[in-house]
C-alpha positions as a LaTeX table, in Angstrom:
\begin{tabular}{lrrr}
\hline
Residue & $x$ (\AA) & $y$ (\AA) & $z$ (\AA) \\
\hline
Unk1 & 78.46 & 52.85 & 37.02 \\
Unk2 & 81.31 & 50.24 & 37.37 \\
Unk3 & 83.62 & 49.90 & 40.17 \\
Unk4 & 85.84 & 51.50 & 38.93 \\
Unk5 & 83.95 & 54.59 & 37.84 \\
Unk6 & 83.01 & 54.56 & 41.72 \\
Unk7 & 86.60 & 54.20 & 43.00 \\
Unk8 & 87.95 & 57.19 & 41.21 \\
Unk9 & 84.70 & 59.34 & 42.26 \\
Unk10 & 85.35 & 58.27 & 46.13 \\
Unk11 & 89.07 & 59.30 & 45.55 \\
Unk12 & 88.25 & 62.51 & 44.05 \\
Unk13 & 85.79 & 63.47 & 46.18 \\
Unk14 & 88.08 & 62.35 & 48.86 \\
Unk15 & 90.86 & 64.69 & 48.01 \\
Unk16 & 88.10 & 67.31 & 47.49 \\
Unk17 & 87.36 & 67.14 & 51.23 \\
Unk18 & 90.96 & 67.10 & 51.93 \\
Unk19 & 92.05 & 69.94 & 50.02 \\
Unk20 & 88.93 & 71.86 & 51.30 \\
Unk21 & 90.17 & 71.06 & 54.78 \\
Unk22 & 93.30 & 72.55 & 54.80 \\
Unk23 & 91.99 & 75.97 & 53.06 \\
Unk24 & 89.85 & 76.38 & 55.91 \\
Unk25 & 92.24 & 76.06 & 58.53 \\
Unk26 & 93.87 & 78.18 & 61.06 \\
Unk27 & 98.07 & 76.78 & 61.09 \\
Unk28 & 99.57 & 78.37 & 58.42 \\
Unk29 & 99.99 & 81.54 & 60.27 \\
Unk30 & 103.13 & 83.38 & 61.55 \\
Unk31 & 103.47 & 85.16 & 64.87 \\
Unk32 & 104.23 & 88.62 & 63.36 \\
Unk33 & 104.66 & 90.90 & 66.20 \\
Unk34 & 104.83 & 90.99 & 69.74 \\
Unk35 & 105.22 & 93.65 & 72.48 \\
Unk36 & 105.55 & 92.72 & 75.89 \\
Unk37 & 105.29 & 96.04 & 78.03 \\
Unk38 & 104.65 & 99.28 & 76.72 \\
Unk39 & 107.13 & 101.98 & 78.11 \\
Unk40 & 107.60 & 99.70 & 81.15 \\
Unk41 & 103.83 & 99.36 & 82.10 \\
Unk42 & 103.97 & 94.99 & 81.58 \\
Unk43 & 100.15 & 94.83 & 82.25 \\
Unk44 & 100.11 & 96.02 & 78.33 \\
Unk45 & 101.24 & 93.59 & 75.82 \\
Unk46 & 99.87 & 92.69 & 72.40 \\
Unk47 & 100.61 & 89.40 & 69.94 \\
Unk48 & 99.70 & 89.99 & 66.24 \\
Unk49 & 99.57 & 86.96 & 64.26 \\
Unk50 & 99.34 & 87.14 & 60.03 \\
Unk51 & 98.02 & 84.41 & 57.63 \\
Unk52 & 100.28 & 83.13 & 55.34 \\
Unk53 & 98.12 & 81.64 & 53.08 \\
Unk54 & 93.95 & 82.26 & 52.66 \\
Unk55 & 91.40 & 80.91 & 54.79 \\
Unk56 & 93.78 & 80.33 & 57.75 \\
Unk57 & 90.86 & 81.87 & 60.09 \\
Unk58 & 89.63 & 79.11 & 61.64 \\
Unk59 & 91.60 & 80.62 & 65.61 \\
Unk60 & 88.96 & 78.20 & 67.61 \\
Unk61 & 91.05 & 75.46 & 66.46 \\
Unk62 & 94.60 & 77.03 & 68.12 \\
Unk63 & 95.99 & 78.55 & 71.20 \\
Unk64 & 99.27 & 80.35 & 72.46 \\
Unk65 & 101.39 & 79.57 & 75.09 \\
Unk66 & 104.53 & 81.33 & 76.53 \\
Unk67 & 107.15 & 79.35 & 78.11 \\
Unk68 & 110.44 & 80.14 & 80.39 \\
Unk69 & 113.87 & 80.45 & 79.73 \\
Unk70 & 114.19 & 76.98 & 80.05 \\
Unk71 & 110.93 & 75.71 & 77.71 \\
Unk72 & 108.77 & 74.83 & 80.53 \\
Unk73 & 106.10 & 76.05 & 82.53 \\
Unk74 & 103.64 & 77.16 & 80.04 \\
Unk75 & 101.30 & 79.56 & 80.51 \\
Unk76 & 98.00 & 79.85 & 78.18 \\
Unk77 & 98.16 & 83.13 & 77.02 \\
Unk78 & 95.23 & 82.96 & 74.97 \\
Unk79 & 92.59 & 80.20 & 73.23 \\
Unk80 & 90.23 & 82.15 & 70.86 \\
Unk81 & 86.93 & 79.62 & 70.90 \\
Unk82 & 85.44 & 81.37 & 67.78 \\
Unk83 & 86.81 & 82.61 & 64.35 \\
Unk84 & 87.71 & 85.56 & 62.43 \\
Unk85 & 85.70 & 87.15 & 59.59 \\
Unk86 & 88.61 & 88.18 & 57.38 \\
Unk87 & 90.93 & 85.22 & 55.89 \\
Unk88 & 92.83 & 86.72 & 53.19 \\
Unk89 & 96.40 & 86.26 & 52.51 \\
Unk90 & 98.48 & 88.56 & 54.90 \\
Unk91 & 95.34 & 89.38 & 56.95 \\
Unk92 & 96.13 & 89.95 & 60.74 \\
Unk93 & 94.80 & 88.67 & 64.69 \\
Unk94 & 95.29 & 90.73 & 66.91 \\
Unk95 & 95.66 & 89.39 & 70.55 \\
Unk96 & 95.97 & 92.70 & 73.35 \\
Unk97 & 95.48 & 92.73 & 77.29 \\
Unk98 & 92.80 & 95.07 & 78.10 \\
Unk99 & 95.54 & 97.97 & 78.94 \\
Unk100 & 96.93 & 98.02 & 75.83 \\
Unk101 & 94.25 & 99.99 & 74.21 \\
Unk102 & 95.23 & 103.03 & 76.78 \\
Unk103 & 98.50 & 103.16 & 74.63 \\
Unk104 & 97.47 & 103.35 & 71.17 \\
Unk105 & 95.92 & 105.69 & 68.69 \\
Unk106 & 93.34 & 105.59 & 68.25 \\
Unk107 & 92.71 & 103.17 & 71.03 \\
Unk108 & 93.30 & 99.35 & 69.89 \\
Unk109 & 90.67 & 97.29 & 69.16 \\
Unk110 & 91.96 & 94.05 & 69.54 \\
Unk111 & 90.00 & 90.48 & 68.41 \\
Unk112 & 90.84 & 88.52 & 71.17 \\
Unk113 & 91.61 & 89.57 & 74.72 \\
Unk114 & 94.78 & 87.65 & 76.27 \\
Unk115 & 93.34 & 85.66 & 79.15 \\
Unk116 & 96.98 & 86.29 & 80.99 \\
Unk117 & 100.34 & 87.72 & 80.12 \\
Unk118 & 103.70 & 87.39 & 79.67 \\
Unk119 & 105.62 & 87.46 & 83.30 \\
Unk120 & 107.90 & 89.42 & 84.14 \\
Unk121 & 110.45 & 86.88 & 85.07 \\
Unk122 & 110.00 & 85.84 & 81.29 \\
Unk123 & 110.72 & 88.74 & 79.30 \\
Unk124 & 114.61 & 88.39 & 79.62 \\
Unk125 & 114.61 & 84.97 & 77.79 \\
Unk126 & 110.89 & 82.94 & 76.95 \\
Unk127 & 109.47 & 81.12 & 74.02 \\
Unk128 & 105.66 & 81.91 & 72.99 \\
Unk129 & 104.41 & 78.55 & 70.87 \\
Unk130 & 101.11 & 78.87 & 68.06 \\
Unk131 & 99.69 & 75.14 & 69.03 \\
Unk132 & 96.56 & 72.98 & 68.28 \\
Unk133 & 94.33 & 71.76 & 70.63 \\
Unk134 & 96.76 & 68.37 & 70.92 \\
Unk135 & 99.70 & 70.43 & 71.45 \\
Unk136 & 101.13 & 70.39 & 67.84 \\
Unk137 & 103.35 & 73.22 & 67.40 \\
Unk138 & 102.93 & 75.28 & 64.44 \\
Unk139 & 105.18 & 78.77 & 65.26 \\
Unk140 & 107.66 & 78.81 & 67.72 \\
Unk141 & 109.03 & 82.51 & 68.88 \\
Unk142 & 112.06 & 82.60 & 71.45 \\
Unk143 & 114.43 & 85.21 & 72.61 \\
Unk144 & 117.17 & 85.62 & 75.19 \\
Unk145 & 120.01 & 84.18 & 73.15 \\
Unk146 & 121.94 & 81.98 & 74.96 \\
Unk147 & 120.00 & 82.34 & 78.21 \\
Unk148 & 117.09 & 80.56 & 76.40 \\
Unk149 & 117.98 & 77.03 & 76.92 \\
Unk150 & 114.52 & 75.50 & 75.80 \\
Unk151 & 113.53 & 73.66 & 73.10 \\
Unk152 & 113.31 & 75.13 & 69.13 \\
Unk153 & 111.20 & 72.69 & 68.06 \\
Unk154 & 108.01 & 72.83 & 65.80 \\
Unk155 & 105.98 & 71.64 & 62.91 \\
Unk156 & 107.26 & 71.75 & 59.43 \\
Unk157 & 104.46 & 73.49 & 58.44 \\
Unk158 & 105.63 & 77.16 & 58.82 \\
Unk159 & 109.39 & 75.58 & 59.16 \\
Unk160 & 111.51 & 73.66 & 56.38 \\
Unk161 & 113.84 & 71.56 & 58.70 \\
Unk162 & 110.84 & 71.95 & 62.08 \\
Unk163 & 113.75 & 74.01 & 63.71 \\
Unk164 & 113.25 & 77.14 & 65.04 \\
Unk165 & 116.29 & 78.38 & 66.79 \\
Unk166 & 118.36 & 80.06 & 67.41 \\
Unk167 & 115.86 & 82.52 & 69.28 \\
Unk168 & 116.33 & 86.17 & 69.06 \\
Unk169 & 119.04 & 87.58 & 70.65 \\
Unk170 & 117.81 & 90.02 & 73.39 \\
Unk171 & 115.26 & 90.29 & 75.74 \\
Unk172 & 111.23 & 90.80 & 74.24 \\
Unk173 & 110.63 & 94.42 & 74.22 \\
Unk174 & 108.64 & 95.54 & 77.01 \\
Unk175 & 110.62 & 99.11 & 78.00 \\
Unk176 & 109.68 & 101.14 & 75.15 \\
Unk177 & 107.37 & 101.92 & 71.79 \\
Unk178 & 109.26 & 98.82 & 69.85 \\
Unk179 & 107.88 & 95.79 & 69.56 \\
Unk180 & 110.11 & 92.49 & 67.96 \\
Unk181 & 108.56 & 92.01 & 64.39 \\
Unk182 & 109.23 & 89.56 & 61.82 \\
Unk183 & 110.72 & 90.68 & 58.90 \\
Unk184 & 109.61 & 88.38 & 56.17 \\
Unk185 & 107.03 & 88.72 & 53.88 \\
Unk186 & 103.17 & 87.99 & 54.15 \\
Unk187 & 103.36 & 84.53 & 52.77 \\
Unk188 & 107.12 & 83.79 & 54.07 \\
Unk189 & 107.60 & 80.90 & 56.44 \\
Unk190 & 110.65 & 80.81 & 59.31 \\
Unk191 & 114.38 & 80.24 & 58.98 \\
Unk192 & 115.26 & 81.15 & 62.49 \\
Unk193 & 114.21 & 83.36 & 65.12 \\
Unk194 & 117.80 & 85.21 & 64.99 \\
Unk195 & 117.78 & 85.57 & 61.34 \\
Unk196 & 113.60 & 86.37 & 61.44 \\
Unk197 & 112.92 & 88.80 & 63.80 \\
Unk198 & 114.17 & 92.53 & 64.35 \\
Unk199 & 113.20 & 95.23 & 66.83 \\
Unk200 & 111.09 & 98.26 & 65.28 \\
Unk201 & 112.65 & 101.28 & 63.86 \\
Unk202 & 110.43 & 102.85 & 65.98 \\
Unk203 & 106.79 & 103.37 & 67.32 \\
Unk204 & 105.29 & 99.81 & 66.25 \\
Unk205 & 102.28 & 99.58 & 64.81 \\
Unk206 & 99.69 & 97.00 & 65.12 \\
Unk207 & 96.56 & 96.00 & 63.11 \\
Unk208 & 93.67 & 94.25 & 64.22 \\
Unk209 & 91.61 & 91.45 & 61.39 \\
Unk210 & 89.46 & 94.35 & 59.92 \\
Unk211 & 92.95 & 96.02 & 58.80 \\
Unk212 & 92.75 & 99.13 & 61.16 \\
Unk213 & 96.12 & 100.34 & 62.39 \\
Unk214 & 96.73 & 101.24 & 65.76 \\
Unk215 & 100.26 & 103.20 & 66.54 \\
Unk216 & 101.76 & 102.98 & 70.34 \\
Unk217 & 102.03 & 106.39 & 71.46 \\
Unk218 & 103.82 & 107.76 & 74.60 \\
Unk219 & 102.08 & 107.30 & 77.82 \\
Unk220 & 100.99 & 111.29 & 79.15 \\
Unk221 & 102.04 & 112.37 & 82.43 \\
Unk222 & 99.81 & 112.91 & 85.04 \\
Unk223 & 101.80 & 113.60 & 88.21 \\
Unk224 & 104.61 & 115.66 & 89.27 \\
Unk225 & 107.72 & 114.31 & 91.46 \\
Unk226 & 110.33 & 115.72 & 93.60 \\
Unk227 & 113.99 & 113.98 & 93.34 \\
Unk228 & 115.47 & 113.74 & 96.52 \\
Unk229 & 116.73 & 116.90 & 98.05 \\
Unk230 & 120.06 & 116.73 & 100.25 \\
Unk231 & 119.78 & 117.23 & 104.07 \\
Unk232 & 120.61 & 119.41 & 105.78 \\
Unk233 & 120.16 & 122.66 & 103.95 \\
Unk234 & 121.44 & 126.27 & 105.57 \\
Unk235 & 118.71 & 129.24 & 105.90 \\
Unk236 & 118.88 & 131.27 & 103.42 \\
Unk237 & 121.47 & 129.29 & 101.00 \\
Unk238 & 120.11 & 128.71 & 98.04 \\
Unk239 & 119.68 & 125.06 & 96.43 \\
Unk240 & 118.33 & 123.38 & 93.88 \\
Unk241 & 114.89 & 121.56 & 93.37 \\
Unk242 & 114.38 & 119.45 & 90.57 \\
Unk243 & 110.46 & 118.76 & 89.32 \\
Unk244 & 109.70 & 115.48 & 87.12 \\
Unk245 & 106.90 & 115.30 & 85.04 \\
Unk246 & 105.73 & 111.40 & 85.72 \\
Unk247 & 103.13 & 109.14 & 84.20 \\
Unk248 & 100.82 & 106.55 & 86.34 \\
Unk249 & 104.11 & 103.89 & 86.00 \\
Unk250 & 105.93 & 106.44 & 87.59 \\
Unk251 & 107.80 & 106.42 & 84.81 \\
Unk252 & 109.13 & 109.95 & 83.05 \\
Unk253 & 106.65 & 110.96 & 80.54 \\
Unk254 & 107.04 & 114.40 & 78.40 \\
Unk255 & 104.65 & 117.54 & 78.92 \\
Unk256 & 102.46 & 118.40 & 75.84 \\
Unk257 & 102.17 & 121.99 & 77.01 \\
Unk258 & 104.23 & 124.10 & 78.59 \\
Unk259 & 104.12 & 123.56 & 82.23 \\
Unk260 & 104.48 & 125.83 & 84.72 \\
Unk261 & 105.27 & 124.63 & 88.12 \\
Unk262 & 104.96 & 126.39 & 91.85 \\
Unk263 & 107.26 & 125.43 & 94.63 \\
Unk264 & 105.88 & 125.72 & 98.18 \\
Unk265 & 107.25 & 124.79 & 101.63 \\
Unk266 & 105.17 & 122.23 & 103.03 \\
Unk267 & 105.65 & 119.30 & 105.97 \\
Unk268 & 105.63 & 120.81 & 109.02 \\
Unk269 & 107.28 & 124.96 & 107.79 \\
Unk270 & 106.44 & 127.67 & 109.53 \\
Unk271 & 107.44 & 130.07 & 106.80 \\
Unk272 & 107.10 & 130.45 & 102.92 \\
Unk273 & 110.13 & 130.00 & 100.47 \\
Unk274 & 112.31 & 132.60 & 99.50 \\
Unk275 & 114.55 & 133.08 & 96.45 \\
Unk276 & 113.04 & 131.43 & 93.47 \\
Unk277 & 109.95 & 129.12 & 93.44 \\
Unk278 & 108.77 & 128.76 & 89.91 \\
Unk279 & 110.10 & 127.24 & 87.06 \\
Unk280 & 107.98 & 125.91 & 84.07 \\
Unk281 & 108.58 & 122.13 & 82.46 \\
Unk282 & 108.55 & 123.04 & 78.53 \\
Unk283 & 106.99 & 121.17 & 76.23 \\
Unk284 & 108.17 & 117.47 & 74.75 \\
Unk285 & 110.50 & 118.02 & 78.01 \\
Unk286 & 109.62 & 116.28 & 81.48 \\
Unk287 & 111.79 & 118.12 & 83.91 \\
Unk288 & 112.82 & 121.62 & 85.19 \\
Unk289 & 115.51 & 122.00 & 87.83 \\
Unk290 & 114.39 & 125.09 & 89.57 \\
Unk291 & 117.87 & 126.90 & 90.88 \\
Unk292 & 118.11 & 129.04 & 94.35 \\
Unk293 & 115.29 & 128.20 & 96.21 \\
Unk294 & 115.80 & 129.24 & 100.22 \\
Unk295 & 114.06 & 129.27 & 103.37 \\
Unk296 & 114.50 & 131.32 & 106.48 \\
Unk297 & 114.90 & 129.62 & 109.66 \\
Unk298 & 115.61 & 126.34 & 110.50 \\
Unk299 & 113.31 & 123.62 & 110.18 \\
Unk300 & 112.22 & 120.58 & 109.18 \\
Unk301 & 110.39 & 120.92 & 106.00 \\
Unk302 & 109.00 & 119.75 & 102.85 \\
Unk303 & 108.32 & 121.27 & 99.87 \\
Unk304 & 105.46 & 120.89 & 97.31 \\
Unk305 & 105.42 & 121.15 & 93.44 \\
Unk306 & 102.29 & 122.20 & 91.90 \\
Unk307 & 101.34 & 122.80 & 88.58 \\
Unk308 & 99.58 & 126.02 & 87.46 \\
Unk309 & 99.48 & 125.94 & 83.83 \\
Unk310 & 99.94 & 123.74 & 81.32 \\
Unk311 & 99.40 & 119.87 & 81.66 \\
Unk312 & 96.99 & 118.13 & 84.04 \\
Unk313 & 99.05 & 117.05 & 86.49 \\
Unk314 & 98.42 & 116.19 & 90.33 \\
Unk315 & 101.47 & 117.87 & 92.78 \\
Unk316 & 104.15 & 116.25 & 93.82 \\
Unk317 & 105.58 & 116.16 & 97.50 \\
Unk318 & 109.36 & 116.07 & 98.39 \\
Unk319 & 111.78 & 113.88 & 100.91 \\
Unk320 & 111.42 & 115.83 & 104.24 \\
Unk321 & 114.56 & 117.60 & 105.27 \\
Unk322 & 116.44 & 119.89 & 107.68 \\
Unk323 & 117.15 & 123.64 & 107.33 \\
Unk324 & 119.65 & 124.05 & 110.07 \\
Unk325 & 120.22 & 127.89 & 111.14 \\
Unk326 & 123.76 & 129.67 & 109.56 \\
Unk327 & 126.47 & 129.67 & 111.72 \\
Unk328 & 129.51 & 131.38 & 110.31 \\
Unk329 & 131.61 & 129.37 & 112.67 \\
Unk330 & 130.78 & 126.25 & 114.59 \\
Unk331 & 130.97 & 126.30 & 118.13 \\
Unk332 & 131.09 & 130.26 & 117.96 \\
Unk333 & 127.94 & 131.24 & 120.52 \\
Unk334 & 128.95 & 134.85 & 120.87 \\
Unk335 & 129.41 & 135.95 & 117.23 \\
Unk336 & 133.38 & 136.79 & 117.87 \\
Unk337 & 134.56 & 134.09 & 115.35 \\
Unk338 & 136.74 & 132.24 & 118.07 \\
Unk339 & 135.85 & 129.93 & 120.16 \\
Unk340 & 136.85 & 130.06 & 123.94 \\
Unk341 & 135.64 & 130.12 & 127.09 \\
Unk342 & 132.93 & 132.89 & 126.38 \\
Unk343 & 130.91 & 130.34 & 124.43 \\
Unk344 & 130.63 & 127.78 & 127.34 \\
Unk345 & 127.94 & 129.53 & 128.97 \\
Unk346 & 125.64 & 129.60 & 125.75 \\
Unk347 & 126.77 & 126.06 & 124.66 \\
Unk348 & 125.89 & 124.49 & 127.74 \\
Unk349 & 122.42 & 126.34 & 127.99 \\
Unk350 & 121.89 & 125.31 & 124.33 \\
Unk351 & 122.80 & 121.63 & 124.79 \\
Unk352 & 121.06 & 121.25 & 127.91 \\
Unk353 & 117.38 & 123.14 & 126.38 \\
Unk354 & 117.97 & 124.47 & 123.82 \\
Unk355 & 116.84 & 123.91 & 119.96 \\
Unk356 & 119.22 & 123.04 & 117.59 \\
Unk357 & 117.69 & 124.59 & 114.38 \\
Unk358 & 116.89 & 128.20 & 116.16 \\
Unk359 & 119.29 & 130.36 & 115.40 \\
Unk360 & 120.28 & 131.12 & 118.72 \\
Unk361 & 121.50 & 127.36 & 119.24 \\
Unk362 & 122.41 & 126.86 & 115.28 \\
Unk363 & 125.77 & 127.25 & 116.13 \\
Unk364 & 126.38 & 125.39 & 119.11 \\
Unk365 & 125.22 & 122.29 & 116.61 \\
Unk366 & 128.78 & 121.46 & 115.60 \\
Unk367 & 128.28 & 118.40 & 113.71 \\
Unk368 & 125.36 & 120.30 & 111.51 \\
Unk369 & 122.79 & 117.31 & 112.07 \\
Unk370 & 120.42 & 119.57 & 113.44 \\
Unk371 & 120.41 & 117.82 & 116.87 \\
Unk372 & 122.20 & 118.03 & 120.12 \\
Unk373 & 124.35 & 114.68 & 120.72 \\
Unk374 & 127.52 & 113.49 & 122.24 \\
Unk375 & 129.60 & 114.51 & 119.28 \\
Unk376 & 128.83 & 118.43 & 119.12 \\
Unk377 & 130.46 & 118.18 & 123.14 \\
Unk378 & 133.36 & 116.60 & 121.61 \\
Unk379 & 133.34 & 118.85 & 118.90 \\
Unk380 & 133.38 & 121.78 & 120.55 \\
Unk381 & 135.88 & 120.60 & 123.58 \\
Unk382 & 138.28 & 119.92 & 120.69 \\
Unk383 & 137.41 & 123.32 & 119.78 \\
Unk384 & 138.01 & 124.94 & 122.71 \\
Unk385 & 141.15 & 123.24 & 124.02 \\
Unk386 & 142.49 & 123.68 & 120.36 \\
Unk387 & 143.14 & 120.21 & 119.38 \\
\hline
\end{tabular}
């Protein structure tokens, strides 16, 4: 064999190597889809990556990064360490924090768990970089419009002109089912993020390297919840109570079943409620306002929504609040609806010992606080002296 039979064998051999090199790689990828908070709960966040050309499974080789809205401070979201069996065209990774499986079905099955997560204080505007090992940029994914003010910078590799901005206009979905998706095809490479990415119709969907789907799902409720309820209340007026059906974010989550729901007096009563105390939360609903609840006497009370059918939900307790006695007129001790100088006795005794919320004393509570101070004497001078 000449030398020059030998040169051309080392050069084809050479590009051989080369070309076998680059098959069996791991950059030619695109960051897909990404969800940053799942119906508000942040601890569950997913990044799906797709291959844009064959054997791109080689993940030990790269790592992800998220930055803030100003580039910096990276964060290493992930750095696989091994590869992925399947390295067809269009095949996906799926990267998921251990929560995230909690809001799928069927539950996600993710190939590589994300060692930490997005922050919260980068959702509004970020940038999550696809990198080598030396920091070579192959997919660059920003958001937050104008209030990202980092860097759009990558590789040409999955980039004509290496530019990736301008990033994606809004925050990174982390409130709802929607993730931010790209919309190009399998083998597709980026223009811009603006132009690239949208926000799911809907309920995303994600899909792990063996090609099962897993579809976000709402979160169920499991407690009940109590909005705030007004004080003071009058004995015996009816008001309303209004029962939330609440998941573990606190966050309002819709009954499968129809619920039905028990009102009780709780925190420190003395007597049941009166008027009505049940209501029922209907199904793919997650509230029920509950209309002319009363109690008796005047107190200071609580009041306790339980479930009794339906859902699985724990009960829920309310503010605490005052029932202050009736009092057709304030001031009025003696029942004559005036007030003069046969109410001075009473008001006296009742400012000096008495209770404000009995209903002897309700009425001598002229401010309706359900307490004795200096204003209910000023009231009911002015009152009295007719000023």
């Amino acid at each position: 064999m000449n030398r020059k039979t030998i040169t051309v064998a080392l050069i084809a051999a050479a590009i051989g190597w080369t070309q076998t090199s680059a098959l069996a790689s791991f950059h030619v990828m695109q960051v897909e889809q990404v969800i940053a908070g799942v119906n508000g709960d942040t601890t569950a966040q997913a990044i799906q990556f797709r291959m844009r050309a064959s054997f791109q499974n080689q993940l030990q080789n790269g790592r992800f990064f998220v930055r803030d809205a100003g580039g910096n401070n990276p964060i290493l979201l992930s750095a696989p360490g091994v590869s992925v069996p399947n390295s067809a065209t269009g095949a996906r990774v799926l990267f998921a924090t251990p929560s995230f499986a909690s809001h799928t079905s069927p539950a996600a099955v993710a190939n590589f768990t994300m060692t930490n997560v997005i922050p919260v204080s980068y959702l509004a505007a970020g940038s999550l970089t696809f990198e080598d090992t030396i920091g070579t940029i192959y997919w660059r994914l920003s958001w937050g419009g104008a209030s990202y003010t980092g860097p759009g910078t990558g590789s040409v590799t999955n980039d004509g002109d290496g530019q990736f901005n301008p990033p994606f206009a809004s925050a990174i979905p982390s409130t709802t089912l929607q993730a931010l998706k790209f919309n190009g095809s399998a083998s597709a490479g980026s223009t811009t993020n603006l132009a690239d990415y949208s926000i799911t119709a809907g309920a995303a969907v994600f899909t792990n390297n063996a090609g099962t789907n897993f579809t976000l799902i709402p979160t169920p409720p499991s407690q009940l919840a109590i909005d705030l309820i007004s004080s003071p209340q009058t004995a015996n007026a009816a008001f309303s109570v209004l029962v939330r059906s609440l998941d573990n974010t606190n966050t309002a989550a819709n009954v499968i079943t129809n619920t039905a729901i028990q009102l009780s007096a709780s925190g420190g009563a003395t007597q049941p409620l009166g008027g009505t105390t049940t209501g029922q939360i209907n199904a793919g609903a997650s509230s029920v306002t509950i209309v002319g609840v009363t109690y008796p006497i005047g107190e200071s009370i609580s009041i306790t929504a339980t479930r009794t059918s339906g859902d699985t939900l724990s009960a829920g307790t309310s503010n605490s609040f005052l029932v202050i006695p009736a009092c057709t007129m304030r001031g009025d001790l003696t029942g004559d609806s005036v007030v003069n100088g046969d109410d001075v006795q009473a008001f006296s005794a009742c400012v000096i010992g008495g209770n404000a919320l009995s209903a002897a004393c309700g009425c001598a509570d002229t401010n309706a606080d359900g307490a004795f101070g200096p204003s209910d004497l000023n009231d009911f001078l002015n009152d009295l002296l007719g000023i």
